[in-house]
C-alpha positions, 0 to 999 in steps of 0.5 A, a space after each residue: 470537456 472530453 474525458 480522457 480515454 485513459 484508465 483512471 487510477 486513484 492513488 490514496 495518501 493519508 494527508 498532503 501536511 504533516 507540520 508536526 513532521 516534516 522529514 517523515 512527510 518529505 520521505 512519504 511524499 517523495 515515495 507517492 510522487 514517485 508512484 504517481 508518476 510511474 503510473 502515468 507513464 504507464 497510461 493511467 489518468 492517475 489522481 492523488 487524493 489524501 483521505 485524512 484532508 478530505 474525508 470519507 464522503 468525499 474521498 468516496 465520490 471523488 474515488 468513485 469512477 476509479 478503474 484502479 486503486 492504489 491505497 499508499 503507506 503512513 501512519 499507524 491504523 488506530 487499534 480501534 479499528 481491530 481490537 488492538 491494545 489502545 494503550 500500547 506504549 509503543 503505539 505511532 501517531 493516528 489519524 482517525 479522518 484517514 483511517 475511517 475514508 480509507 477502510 470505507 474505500 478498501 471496503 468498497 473496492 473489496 465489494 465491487 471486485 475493483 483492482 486495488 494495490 495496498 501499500 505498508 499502511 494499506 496492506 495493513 487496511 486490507 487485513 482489517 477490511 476483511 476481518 482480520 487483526 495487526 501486530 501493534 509492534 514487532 518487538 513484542 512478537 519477536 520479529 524482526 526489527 523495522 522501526 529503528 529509533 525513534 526520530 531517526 531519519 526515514 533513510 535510516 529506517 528504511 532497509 533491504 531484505 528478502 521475502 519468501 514468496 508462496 508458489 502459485 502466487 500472482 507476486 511470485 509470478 511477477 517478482 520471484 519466488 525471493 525478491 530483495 524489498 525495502 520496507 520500514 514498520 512496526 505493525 505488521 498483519 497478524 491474522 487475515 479474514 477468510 478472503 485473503 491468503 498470505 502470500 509472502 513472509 520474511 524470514 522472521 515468520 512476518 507477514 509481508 504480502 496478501 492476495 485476495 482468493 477472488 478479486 485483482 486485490 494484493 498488498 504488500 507490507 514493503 515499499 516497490 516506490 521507495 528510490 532504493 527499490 530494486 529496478 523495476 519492482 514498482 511497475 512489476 507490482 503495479 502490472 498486478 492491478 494497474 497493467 500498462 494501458 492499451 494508450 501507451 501500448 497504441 502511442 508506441 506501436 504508431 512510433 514504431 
């Protein structure tokens, strides 16, 4: 079989089931379908792969030939992995398969210098990957408070709200120095590792975007693939690490 000319781009999920919650999984699984599919309208022979059903040796071989990785939101990271309190009363569902296949592919995308895109849970994965720490739960920090109640519908969680974005930055230049975002999260960066820089906060001082100093590495706390994002948020963002292909680009010239 011919291998298709087109970049390849591994869009990584937590897992592909969530029994034990079926809304939360409806709305994660709308925003990673969605995602999906602007990539591929973009050109990219894109592939989704959830690191928890999988695990760690073979996410990592079927991620290998990636041009582009986009790691996506879900579950809270276990405090395991940064130090965090590991009784925390307000602590989310953990999923130790995921967060170990995740962390070694950011890890590796952070090694080779591959294009990576980290969304909520994987803005999050980048700030560990690179020796930093979270925030267990905004209320206890004083931030603003993303995580409505609990049980509540993911719709209802989800809100609108500007981000500050750093002059200089690759976002800004993409998004605006203050974009309206949609984001929905109790965990928040606290501390980055000396690779990444803070490139955007909310208004509450919350970290909410991170850039690599050397690499084609961003993160975002919020969701450009939620249905209420501002138009044309996600392909904006995904031009940072997944820019349109010369297929599409090809396709349209000999339509012109």
């Amino acid at each position: 079989m011919t291998r298709s000319s087109a970049p390849r781009l591994a869009v990584v999920e937590v897992t592909r089931s969530r029994p034990h919650a079926p809304g939360y999984h409806a709305y994660v699984d709308g925003m990673n379908a969605r995602l999906l599919e602007a990539v591929r309208r973009r050109g990219w022979d894109a592939e989704r792969l959830a690191a928890g059903d999988l695990g760690r040796a073979t996410l990592l071989r079927l991620a290998d030939t990636a041009d582009a990785v986009v790691v996506m939101g879900g579950e809270d990271l276990s405090p395991a992995l940064w130090g965090g309190p590991a009784d925390h009363p307000h602590a989310g569902r953990h999923h130790a398969v995921a967060d170990e296949a995740q962390l070694a592919l950011v890890e590796r995308a952070l090694g080779r210098g591959t294009p990576l895109l980290g969304i909520c849970r994987g803005h999050q994965l980048l700030a560990v990957a690179t020796g930093g720490t979270l925030v267990p739960h905004l209320d206890d920090a004083g931030g603003e408070v993303r995580h409505r109640t609990a049980g509540a519908p993911p719709e209802r969680l989800m809100h609108r709200h500007p981000v500050d974005l750093v002059a200089g930055s690759r976002l800004r230049a993409a998004l605006g120095a203050r974009p309206g975002v949609q984001s929905a999260h109790h965990q928040a960066v606290d501390v980055v590792g000396p690779d990444l820089r803070v490139v955007g906060r909310a208004a509450d001082g919350v970290v909410e975007a991170v850039e690599h100093r050397g690499a084609p590495v961003v993160g975002v706390q919020w969701h450009p693939e939620d249905r209420h994002a501002p138009a044309g948020q996600l392909g904006a963002v995904l031009d940072l690490v997944a820019p349109r292909s010369a297929v599409v680009a090809g396709r349209s010239r000999l339509a012109a």
